[in-house]
Structure formats: C-alpha cells, structure tokens
C-alpha positions as CSV (number, residue, x, y, z in Angstrom):
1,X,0.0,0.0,0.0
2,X,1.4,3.5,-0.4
3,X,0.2,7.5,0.6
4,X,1.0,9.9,-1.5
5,X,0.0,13.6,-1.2
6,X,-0.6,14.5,-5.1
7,X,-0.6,18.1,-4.6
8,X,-3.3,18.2,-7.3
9,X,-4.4,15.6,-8.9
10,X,-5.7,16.8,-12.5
11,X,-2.3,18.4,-13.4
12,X,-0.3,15.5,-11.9
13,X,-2.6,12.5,-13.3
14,X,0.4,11.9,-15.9
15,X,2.7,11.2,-13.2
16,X,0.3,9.2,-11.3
17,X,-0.9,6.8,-13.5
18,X,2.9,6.2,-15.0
19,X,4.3,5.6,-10.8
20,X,1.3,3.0,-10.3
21,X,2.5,1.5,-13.5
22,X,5.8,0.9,-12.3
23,X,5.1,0.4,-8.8
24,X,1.7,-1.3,-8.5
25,X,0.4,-0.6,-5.0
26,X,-2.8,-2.8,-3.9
27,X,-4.0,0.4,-2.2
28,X,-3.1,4.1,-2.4
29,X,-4.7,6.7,-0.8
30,X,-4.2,10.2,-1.9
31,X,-4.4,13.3,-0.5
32,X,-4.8,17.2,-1.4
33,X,-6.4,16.1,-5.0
34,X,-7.9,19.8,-5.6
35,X,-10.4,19.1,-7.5
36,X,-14.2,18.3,-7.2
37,X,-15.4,14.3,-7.1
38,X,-16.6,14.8,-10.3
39,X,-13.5,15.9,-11.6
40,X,-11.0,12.8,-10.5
41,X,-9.6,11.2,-13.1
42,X,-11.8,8.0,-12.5
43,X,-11.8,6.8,-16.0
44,X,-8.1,7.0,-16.8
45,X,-7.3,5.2,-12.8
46,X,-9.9,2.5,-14.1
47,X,-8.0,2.0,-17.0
48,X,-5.0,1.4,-15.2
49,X,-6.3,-1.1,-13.0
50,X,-8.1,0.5,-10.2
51,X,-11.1,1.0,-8.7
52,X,-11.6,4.6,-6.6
53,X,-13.5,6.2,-3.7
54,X,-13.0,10.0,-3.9
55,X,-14.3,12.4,-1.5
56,X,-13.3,16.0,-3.7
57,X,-13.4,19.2,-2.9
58,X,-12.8,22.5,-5.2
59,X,-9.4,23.9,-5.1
60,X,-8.3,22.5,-1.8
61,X,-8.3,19.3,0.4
62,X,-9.8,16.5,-1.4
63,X,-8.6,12.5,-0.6
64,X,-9.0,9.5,-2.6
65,X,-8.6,5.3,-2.0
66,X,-7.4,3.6,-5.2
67,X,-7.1,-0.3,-5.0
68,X,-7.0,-3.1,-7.3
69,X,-9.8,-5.4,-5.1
70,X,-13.3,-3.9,-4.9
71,X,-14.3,-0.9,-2.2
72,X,-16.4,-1.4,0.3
73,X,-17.2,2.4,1.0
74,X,-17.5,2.3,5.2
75,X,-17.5,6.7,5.8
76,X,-16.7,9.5,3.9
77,X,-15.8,12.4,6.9
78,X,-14.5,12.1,10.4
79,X,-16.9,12.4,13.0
80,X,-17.9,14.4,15.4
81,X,-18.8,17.3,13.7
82,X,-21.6,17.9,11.3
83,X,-20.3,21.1,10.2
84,X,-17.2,20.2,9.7
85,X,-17.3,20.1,5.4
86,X,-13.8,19.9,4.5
87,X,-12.9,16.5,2.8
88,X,-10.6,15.2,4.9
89,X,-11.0,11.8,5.6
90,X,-12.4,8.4,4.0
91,X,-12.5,4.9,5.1
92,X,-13.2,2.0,3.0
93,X,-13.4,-1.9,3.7
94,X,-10.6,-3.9,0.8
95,X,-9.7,-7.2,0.7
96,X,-10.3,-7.9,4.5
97,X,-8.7,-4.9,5.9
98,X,-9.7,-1.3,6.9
99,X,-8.1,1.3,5.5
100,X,-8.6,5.4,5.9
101,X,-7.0,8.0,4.2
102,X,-6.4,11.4,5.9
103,X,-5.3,14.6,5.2
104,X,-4.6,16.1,8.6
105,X,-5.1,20.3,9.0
106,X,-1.2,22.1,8.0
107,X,-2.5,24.4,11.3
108,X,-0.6,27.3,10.1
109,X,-0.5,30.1,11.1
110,X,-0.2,29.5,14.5
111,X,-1.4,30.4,17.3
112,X,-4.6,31.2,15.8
113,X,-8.1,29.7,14.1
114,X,-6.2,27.3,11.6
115,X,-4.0,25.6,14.5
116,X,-6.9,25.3,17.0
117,X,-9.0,24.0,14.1
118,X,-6.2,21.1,13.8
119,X,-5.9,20.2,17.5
120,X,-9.7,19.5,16.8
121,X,-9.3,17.7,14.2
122,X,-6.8,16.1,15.7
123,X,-8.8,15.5,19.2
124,X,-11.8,13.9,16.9
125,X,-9.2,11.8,14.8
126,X,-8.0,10.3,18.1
127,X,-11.4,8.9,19.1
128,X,-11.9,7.6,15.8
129,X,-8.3,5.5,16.0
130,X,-9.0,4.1,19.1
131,X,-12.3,2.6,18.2
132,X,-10.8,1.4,15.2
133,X,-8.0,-0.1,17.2
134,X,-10.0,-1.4,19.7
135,X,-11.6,-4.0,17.0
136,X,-8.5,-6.1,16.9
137,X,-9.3,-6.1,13.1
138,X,-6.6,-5.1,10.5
139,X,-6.7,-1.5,10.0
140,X,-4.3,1.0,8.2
141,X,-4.0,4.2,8.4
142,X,-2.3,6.4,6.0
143,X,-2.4,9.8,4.8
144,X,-0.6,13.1,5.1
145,X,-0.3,14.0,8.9
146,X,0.8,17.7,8.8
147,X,2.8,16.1,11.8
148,X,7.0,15.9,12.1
149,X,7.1,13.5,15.1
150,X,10.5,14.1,16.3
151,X,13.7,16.6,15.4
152,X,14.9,13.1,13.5
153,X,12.3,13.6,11.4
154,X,13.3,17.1,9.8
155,X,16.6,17.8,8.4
156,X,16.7,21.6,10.7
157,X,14.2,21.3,13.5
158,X,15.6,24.9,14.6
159,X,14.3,26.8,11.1
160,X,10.8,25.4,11.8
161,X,10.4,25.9,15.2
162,X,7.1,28.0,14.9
163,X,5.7,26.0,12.2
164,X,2.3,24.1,13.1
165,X,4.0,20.7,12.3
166,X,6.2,20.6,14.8
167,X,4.7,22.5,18.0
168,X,4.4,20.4,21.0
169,X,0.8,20.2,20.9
170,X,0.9,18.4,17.4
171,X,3.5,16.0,18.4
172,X,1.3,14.7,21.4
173,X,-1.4,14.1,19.6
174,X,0.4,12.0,16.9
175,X,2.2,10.3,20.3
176,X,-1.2,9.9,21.3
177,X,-2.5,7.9,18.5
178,X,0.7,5.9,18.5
179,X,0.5,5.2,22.2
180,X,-3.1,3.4,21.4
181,X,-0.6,0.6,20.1
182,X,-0.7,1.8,16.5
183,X,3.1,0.7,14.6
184,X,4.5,3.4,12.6
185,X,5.5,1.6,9.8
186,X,8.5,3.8,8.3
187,X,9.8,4.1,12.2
188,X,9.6,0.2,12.3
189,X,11.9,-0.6,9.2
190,X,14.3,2.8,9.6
191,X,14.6,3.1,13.7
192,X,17.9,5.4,13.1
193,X,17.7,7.2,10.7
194,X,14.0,7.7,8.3
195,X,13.6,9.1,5.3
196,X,12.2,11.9,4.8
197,X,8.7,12.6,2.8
198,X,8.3,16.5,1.9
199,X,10.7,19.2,0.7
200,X,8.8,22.3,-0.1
201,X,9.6,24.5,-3.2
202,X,11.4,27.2,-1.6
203,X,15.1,27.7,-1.5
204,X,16.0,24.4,-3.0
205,X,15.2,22.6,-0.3
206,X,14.7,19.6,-2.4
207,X,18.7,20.0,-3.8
208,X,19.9,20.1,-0.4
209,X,17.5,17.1,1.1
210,X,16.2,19.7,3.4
211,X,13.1,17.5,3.7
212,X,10.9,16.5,6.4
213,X,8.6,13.6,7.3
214,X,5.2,14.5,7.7
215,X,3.4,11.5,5.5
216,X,2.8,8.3,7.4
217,X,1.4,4.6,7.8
218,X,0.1,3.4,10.9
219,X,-0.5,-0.1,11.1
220,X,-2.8,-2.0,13.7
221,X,-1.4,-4.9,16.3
222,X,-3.2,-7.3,14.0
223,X,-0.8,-6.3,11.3
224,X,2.7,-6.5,10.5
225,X,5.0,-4.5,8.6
226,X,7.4,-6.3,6.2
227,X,9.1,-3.4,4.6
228,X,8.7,-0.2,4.2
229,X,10.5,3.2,2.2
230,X,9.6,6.4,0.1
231,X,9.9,6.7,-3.6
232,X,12.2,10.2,-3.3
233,X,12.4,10.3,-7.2
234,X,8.7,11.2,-7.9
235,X,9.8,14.4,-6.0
236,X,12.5,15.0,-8.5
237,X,10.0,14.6,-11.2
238,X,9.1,17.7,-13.7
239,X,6.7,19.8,-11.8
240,X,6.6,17.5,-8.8
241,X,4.2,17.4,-5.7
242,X,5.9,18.8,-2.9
243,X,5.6,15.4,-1.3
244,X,6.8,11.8,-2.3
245,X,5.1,8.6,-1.8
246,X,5.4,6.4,1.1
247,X,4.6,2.6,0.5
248,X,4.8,-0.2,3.1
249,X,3.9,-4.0,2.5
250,X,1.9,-5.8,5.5
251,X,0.9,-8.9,6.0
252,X,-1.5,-10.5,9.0
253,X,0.4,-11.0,12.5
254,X,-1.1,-14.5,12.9
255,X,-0.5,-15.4,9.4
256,X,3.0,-15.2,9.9
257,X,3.0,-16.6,13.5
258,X,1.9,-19.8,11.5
259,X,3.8,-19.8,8.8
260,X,7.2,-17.8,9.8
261,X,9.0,-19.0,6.5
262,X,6.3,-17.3,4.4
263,X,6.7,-14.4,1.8
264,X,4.5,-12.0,1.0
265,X,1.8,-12.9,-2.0
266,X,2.4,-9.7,-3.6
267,X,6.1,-8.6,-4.8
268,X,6.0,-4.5,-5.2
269,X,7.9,-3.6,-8.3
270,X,10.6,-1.0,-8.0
271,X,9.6,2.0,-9.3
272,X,13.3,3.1,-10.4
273,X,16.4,1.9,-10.7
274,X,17.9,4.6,-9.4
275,X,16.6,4.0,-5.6
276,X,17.2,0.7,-4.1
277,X,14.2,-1.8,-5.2
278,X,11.7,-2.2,-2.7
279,X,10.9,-5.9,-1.5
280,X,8.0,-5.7,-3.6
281,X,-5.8,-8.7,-9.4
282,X,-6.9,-7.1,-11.8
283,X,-10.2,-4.1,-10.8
284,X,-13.8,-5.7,-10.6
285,X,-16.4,-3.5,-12.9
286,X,-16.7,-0.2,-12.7
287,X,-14.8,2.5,-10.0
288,X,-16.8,3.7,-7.0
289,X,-16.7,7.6,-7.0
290,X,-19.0,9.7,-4.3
C-alpha cells in the first residue's frame, strides 16, 4: 500500500498513473487532490487497473482510496462534527482490511483559528483510532499527517520551530494515537535514521535534502510490517508534488505466526532503478466515486 499527497491531482494524473504503472500498489490513498469528485480522473485510474473512492473538494483538500480489489465504502468524513465540510477523511473496507486515508489540517499560522482548528481535528481523529484499534481487526491508516514526530524527522528542526508541524501540541497528539498501540511503519523498518517525505519549493530545499517527514502509515497490532520506504524520485519529477510517496507491505500477525517462513503474496515492483528496489488482481467493474 502507499500514501501519497498528489498536490493536485488533474495536473499530476500523468505522473500518477505512470508511478502505479511501475510500482503497482494494492492500495493508495491520496491526498490534497484539488479538484471536485466529479473531476477525479476515475476513467483514466480504471483504466489502469483501479477501482476509486474520492471524497473532492474544489481547489483545496480532497482524498481519494485507489485499490486493485473492490471498495467497500464504510464513511466519507471524520466524525464528530456535522459542520465540519472539508474532505478530509475516508474509510473503505478492501480485501479484508480497513483502510482510511487522511489529510490532517497544515495548522498554520499559529497560534490562531487554523491551528486550534487542527488540535480539533486532531482531538476527533484520536477517538476515531482508538475505536478502530479497539476492534483487533486489521486496520491502516495512511495519509498526510501535517505532523514531524521528532527533530529526527526534519533535516533543521531549529528553522521550523514555529511552524504548526512541529509544535508540541501536534506532536502529542500523533504520540497519542501511536500510544493506542498503532506501529509506525516507516519508524519500524528505519529506527535510526527515516527518510524523509516533503521538501517544499522554496530555497532548494529539495537540492539540499532539506526535507521533512510529515506522511505516514500506521498499522494495527493485527498487522505486520514487512518493509517499508519512500519513492524520493517522484519528487524530482518535472513539476513535482511537494511530497513523495510512502509505501509499506503488511501482512496479517497471525499469518505469519503460523507460517514464519512465508513471503508476502504480492512482490511491489521498483519503481526506479535509481533508488534501491523495494521488497516488492486485476479491478472488478466499474470504480466507485461519491
């Protein structure tokens, strides 16, 4: 499965559909799409295998679940507040598993509306990760964050200080969630030293690695994390997203309790040569879209 916060997802369908061709996820979930439901490329994802559950919105937010099993559709906001209209947040039953894609608030600038509107979210979000953990089912959740955990996970914690993403209030809450028992899955295969997800466009941040990680996969107790990493290259793509995608490959815990010699069914293909290749079905009928 991979996250990957498309920064747009009409101008960067190109790029999209050539990475899933190389890479071919089971599951993606996308993030800040910036366009309308009606305006996902559902056609052209269907025609490269996937099915799709898109929650739009016009010009900003907007998240999306591609897989190459059929979508079970479970909700389409967080709850706990009605009013709340920003598309944010999707859930959808594949293949046996639970999946939800998020696109946490960015917060900024802080203090102020935006950041207490994220602490919110992020109080709601909580509640809903802890019923969902509380199942013992398999559940993933991916998404952009808008979180940097730790100082290891920025390249200057120092120049970003007052940012949203790294003021203490954010961090507790993503300790929070993680503290409900929830594995981090990039943390779990890099425990020194993580890669990066995000370099922004200004002052060649993306030349000089000056990148963060704010994009995540968190992965229930009834799941376990094989391998995990970040396809860096799609940032150094023409006209990139901001971010790059992060994939991880699972299995179920007790399946491998049983079998311990087992490999996972489904090989991920490297999606350059240039990166070191990952350890790495075909749709039903027609996408879901709504």
């Amino acid at each position: 499965m991979a996250t990957w916060n498309i920064n747009s997802v009409v101008r960067r369908t190109d790029q999209l559909l050539d990475w899933l061709a190389r890479t071919q996820p089971d599951v993606v979930a996308l993030q800040e799409l910036k366009a309308t439901t009606e305006n996902f490329p559902v056609q052209a994802v269907k025609d490269a295998g996937y099915r799709s559950l898109v929650v739009g919105e016009r010009s900003w937010n907007g998240v999306a679940l591609l897989s190459r099993h059929e979508l079970v559709p479970v909700i389409k906001a967080l709850p706990g507040d009605a009013s709340d209209k920003q598309a944010r947040y999707l859930e959808a039953a594949i293949n046996g598993m639970l999946f939800a894609c998020l696109y946490l608030p960015n917060g900024n600038p802080q203090p102020g509306p935006k950041f207490d509107y994220k602490l919110r979210w992020f109080e709601r979000l909580k509640k809903r990760t802890a019923e969902l953990f509380a199942t013992g089912q398999p559940v993933v959740l991916l998404g952009d964050w808008n979180v940097v955990p730790t100082d290891a996970d920025i390249y200057k914690p120092d120049s970003w200080r007052k940012d949203a993403l790294l003021q203490p209030e954010s961090r507790q809450a993503f300790a929070d969630v993680l503290a409900q028992g929830w594995t981090d899955a990039i943390k779990a295969v890099y425990p020194d030293k993580v890669p990066f997800t995000f370099w922004d466009y200004f002052r060649k941040h993306w030349e000089r690695d000056a990148g963060l990680r704010i994009d995540h996969i968190l992965v229930s107790s009834a799941l376990r994390v094989l391998d995990a990493g970040v396809d860096r290259d799609e940032r150094g793509a023409e006209h990139p997203s901001d971010h790059a995608p992060v994939w991880a490959e699972i299995e179920l815990a007790e399946k491998r309790r049983k079998k311990p010699a087992a490999k996972p069914a489904v090989k991920r293909a490297a999606a350059k040569k240039s990166r070191p290749a990952p350890k790495p079905s075909a749709p039903s009928d027609a996408p879901l879209a709504g």
